[in-house]
C-alpha positions in Angstrom: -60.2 22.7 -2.2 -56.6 24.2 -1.0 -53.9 25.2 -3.3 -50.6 24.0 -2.7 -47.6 24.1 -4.7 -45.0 22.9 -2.4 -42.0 22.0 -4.0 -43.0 23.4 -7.1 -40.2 25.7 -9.5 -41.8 28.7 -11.3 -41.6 31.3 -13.8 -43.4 34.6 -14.3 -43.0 36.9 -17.0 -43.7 40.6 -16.7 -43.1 40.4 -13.0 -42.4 43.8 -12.2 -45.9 44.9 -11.6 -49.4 44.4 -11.6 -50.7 40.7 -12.2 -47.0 39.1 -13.1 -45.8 40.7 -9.3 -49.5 39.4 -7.7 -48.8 36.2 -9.4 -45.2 35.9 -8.0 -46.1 36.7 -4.5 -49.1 34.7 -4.5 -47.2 31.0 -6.3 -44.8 32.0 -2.9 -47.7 32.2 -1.0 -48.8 28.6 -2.1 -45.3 27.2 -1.7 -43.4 28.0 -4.9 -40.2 29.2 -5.9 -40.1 31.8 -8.3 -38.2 33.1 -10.9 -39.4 36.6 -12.1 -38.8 38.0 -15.2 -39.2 41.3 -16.7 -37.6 44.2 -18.6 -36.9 46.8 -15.2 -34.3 45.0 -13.1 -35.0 47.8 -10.0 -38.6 46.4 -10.2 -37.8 43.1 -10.2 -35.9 43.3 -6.9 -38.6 44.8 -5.6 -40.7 41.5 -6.1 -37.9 39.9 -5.1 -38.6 41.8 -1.8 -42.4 41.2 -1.7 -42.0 37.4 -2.7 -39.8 37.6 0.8 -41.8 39.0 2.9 -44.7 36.3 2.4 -41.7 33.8 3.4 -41.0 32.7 -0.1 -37.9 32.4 -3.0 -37.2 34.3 -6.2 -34.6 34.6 -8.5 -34.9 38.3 -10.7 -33.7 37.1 -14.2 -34.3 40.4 -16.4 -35.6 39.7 -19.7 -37.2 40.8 -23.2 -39.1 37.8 -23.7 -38.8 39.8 -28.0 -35.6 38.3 -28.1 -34.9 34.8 -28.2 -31.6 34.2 -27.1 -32.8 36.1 -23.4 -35.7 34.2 -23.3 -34.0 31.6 -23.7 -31.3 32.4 -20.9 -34.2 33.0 -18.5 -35.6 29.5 -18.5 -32.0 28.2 -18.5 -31.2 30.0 -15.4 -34.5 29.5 -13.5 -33.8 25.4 -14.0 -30.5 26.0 -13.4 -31.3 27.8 -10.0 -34.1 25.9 -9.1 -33.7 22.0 -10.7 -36.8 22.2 -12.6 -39.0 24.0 -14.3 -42.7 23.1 -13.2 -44.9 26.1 -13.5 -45.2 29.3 -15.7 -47.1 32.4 -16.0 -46.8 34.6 -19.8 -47.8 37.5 -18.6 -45.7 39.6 -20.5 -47.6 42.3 -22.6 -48.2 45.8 -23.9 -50.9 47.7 -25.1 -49.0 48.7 -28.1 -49.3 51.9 -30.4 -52.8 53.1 -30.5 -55.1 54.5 -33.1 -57.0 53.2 -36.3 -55.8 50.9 -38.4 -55.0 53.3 -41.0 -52.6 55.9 -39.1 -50.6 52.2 -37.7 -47.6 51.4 -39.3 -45.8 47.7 -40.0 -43.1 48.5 -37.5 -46.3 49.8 -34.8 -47.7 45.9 -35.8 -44.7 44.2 -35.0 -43.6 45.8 -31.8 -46.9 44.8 -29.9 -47.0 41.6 -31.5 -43.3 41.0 -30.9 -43.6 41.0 -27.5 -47.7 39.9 -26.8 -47.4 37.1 -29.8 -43.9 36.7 -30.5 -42.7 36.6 -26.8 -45.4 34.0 -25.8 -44.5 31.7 -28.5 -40.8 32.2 -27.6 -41.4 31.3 -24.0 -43.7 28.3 -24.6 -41.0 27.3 -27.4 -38.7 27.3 -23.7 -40.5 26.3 -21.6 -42.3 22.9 -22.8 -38.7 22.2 -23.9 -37.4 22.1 -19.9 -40.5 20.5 -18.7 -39.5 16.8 -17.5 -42.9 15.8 -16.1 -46.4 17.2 -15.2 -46.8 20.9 -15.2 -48.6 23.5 -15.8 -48.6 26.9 -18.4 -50.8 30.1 -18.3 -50.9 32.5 -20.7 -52.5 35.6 -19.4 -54.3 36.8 -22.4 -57.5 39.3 -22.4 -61.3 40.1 -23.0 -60.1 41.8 -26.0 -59.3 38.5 -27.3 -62.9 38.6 -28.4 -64.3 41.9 -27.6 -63.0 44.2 -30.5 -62.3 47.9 -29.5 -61.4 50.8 -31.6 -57.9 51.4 -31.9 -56.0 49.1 -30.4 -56.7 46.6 -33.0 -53.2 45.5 -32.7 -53.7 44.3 -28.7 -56.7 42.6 -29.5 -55.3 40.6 -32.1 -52.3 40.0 -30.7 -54.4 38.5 -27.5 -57.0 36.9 -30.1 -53.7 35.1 -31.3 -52.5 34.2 -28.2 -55.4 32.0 -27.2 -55.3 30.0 -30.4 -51.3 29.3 -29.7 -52.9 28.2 -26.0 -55.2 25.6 -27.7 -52.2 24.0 -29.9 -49.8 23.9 -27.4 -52.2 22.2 -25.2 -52.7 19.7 -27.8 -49.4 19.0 -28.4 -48.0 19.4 -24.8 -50.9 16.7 -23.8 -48.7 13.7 -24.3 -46.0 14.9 -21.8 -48.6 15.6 -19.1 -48.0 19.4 -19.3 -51.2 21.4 -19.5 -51.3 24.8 -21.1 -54.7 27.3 -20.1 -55.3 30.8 -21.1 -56.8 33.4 -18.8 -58.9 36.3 -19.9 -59.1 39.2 -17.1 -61.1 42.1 -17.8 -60.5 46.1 -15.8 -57.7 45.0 -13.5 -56.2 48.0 -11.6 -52.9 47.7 -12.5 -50.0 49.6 -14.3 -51.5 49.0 -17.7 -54.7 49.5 -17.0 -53.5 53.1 -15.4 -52.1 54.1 -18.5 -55.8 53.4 -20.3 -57.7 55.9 -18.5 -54.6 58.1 -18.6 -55.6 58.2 -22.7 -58.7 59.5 -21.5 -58.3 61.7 -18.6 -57.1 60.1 -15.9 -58.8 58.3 -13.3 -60.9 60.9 -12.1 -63.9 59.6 -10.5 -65.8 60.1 -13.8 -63.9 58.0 -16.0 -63.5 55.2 -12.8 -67.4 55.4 -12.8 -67.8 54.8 -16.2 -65.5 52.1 -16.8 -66.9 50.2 -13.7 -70.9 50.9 -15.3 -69.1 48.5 -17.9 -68.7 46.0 -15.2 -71.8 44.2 -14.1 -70.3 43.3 -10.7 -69.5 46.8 -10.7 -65.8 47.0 -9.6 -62.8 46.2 -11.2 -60.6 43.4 -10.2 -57.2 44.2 -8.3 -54.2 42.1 -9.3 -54.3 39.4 -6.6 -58.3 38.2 -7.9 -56.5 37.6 -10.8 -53.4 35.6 -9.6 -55.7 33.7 -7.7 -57.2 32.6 -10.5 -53.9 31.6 -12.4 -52.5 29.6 -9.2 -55.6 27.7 -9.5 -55.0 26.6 -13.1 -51.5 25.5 -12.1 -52.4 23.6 -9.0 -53.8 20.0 -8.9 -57.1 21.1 -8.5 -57.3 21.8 -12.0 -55.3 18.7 -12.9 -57.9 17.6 -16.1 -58.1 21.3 -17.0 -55.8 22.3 -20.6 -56.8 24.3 -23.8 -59.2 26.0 -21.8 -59.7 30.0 -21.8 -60.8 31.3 -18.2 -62.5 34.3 -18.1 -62.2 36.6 -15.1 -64.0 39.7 -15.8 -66.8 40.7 -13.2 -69.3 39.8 -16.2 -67.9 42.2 -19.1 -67.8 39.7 -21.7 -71.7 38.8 -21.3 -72.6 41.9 -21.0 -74.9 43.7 -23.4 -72.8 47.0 -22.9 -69.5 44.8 -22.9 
């Protein structure tokens, strides 16, 4: 089994870091032009730069994938630049206000879900729209999809969401030969997942040891494991592969202390 996505035109969301950036660099790595989108146009270049040095393409198209009319510019200008529009990663997301559901207000609810929820449905809107032919989607969604945690109750059910919205647009996307997957990642050391054990002290090695005594393979995943995983979902390889949610956790979500 070899990936290959020669001659393939993609789009990553929340490219500026962590998995989107892995992503990006690794679809280059596998062939692909890519557009990266994000809300930080200096860290967008800077994929741009790490997309380069493995030999590949990208375009930076900065976006709020909130607001329709730029998430609609984005796809428009990654066909535009690259003919087609063949691949795509929604990686976009926050973790939102934190805290119980009581101290959360309606405008706390509809910032995460405006860009976790809201933005995901505005990019598949998008992108099934451009796609002429066979292609892929990945949403990049979250354990927390189905593991509840106090206080973020607004990420997990903005990512519980998210899944469902995979498994109808795989059904409707079917007859047009485009395949729509979600992907669950667990601890990934990344941006985000810096700012979590910042709520709790930082990543001292105490709080790195506990949340990897979570994990049962005992590690967390760094950003590449998991863009691995989403290249695979968009290559042939996975060609009778849709509606499907791939986990890619280190064993969290079986876990009795998951």
């Amino acid at each position: 089994m070899s990936i290959d996505l020669t001659g393939k035109s993609a789009l990553v969301t929340g490219a500026g870091s962590g998995i989107g950036r892995a992503t990006a660099i690794v679809f280059a790595r596998y062939g692909a032009r890519v557009a990266v989108a994000g809300r930080r146009p200096d860290a967008l270049e800077q994929t741009v730069a790490l997309v380069a040095a493995v030999g590949g393409e990208a375009l930076a198209v900065p976006t709020d994938v909130s607001v329709p009319d730029e998430v609609e510019a984005m796809v428009a200008a990654t066909v535009q630049a690259f003919g087609t529009l063949d691949i795509a990663c929604n990686n976009a997301a926050i973790i939102g206000t934190e805290g119980p559901i009581t101290s959360l207000s309606a405008d706390d609810f509809d910032h995460t879900m405006g860009t976790n929820l809201r933005g995901a449905f505005l990019c598949l809107k998008h992108e099934l729209a451009a796609m002429t032919g066979p292609g892929a989607i990945v949403n990049v969604s979250s354990v927390n999809a189905t593991l509840p945690e106090r206080g973020v109750s607004l990420y997990c059910t903005s990512k519980a969401g998210l899944d469902m919205l995979t498994q109808v647009a795989a059904l409707e996307a079917a007859a047009v030969a485009v395949r729509v997957n979600s992907l669950r990642p667990g601890f990934v050391m990344t941006p985000m997942h810096d700012g979590v054990l910042e709520s709790i002290g930082g990543a001292t090695p105490d709080n790195v040891e506990m949340v990897e005594g979570m994990v049962p393979l005992r590690r967390r995943a760094d950003a590449e494991e998991i863009a691995e995983a989403i290249a695979w979902l968009c290559s042939d390889d996975a060609r009778y592969v849709t509606g499907s949610v791939l986990t890619v956790d280190g064993g969290i979500s079986i876990s009795p202390a998951g």
